[in-house]
C-alpha positions as CSV (number, residue, x, y, z in Angstrom):
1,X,90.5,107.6,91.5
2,X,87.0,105.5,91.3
3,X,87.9,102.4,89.0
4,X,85.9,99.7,88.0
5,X,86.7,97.1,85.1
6,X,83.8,95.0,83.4
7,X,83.5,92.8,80.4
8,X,81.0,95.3,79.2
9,X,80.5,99.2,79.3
10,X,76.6,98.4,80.6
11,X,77.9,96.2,83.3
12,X,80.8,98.3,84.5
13,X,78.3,101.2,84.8
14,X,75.1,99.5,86.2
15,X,77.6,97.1,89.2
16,X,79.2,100.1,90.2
17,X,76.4,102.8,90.1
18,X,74.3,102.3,93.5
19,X,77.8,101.8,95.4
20,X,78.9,104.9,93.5
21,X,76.1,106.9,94.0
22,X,76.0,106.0,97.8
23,X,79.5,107.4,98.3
24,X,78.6,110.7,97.3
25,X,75.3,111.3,98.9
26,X,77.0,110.4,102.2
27,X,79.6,112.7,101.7
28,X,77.2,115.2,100.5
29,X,75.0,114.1,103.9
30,X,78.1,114.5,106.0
31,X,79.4,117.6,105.1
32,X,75.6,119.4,105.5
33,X,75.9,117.3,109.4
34,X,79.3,119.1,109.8
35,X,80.2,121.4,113.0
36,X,82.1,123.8,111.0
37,X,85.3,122.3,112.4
38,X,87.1,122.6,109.1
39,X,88.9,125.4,107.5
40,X,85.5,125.6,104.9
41,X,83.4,128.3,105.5
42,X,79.5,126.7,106.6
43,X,78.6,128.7,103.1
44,X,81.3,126.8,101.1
45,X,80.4,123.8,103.2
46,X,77.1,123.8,102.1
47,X,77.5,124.5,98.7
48,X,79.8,121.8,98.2
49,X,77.2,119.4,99.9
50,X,74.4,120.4,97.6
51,X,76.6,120.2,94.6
52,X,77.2,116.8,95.4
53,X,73.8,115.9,96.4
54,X,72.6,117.1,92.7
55,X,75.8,115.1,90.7
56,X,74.5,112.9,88.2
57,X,76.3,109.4,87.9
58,X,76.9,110.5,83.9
59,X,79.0,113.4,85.4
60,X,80.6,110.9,87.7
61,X,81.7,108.5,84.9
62,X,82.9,111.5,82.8
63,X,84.7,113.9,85.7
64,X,85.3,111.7,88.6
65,X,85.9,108.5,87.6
66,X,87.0,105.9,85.0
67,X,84.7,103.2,84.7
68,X,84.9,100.8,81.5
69,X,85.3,97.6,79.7
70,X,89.1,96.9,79.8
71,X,89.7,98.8,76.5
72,X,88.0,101.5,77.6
73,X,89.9,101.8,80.6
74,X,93.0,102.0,78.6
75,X,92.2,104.4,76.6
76,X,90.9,106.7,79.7
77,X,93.9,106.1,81.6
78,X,96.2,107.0,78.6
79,X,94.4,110.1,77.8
80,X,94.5,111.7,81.6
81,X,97.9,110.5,81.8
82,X,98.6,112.5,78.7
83,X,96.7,115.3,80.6
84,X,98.2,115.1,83.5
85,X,101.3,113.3,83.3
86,X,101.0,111.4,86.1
87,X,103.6,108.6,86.2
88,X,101.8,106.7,89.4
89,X,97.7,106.3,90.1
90,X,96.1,105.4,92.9
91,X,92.9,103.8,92.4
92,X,89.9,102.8,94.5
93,X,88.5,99.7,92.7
94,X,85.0,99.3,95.3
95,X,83.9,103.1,95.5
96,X,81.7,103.6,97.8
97,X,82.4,99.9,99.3
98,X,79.0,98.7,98.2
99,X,80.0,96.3,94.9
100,X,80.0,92.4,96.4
101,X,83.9,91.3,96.6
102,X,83.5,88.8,93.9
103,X,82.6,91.6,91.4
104,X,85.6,93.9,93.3
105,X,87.8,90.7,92.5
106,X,86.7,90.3,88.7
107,X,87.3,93.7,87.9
108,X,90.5,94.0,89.6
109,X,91.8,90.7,88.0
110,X,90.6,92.3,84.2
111,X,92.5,95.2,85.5
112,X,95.7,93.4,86.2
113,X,95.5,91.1,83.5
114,X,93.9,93.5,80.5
115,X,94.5,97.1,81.7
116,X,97.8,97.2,83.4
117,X,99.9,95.3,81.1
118,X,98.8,98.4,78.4
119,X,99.7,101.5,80.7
């Protein structure tokens, strides 16, 4: 899961957004490049590429991903647990590997520090 802790809701969404928004455009750019090698049909193939290439970051942060100040983070992460009942998450904390490391660092070390000890 995309996750990305800031000190502020405005800078967890604007540091993570073009890195964000990069992921899935390629995605969306790789799947219309595909041979067709996969199991998708080239209609479902296709589909799912322009779906993608249309996704709004606001229906990122809400659907895909949890983006946040640490509270925030908390509070997401408690209510899709509740949702799901996961009791393990994986999380990828530079989607699209576009954020610079030393914001990667800071958000993982208000994770570790202000999320985690919460969960």
């Amino acid at each position: 899961m995309p996750l990305y802790v800031a000190e502020t809701a405005r800078q967890a969404r604007e540091e993570a957004e073009a890195s964000t928004m990069g992921f899935f455009r390629s995605i969306s750019s790789a799947l219309r490049k595909s041979d067709g090698a996969t199991a998708q049909t080239a209609e479902a193939r296709l589909a799912r590429a322009s779906r993608l290439a249309e996704i709004s970051y606001d229906e990122i942060l809400s659907e895909y991903a949890v983006f946040g100040t640490p509270e925030a983070v908390v509070d997401r992460l408690q209510q899709l647990r509740e949702q799901m009942g996961f009791s393990t998450l994986s999380t990828w904390m530079n989607p699209g590997g576009r954020i610079p490391n030393e914001r990667v660092l800071k958000s993982m070390r208000l994770f570790a520090e202000r999320v985690a000890p919460l969960l």
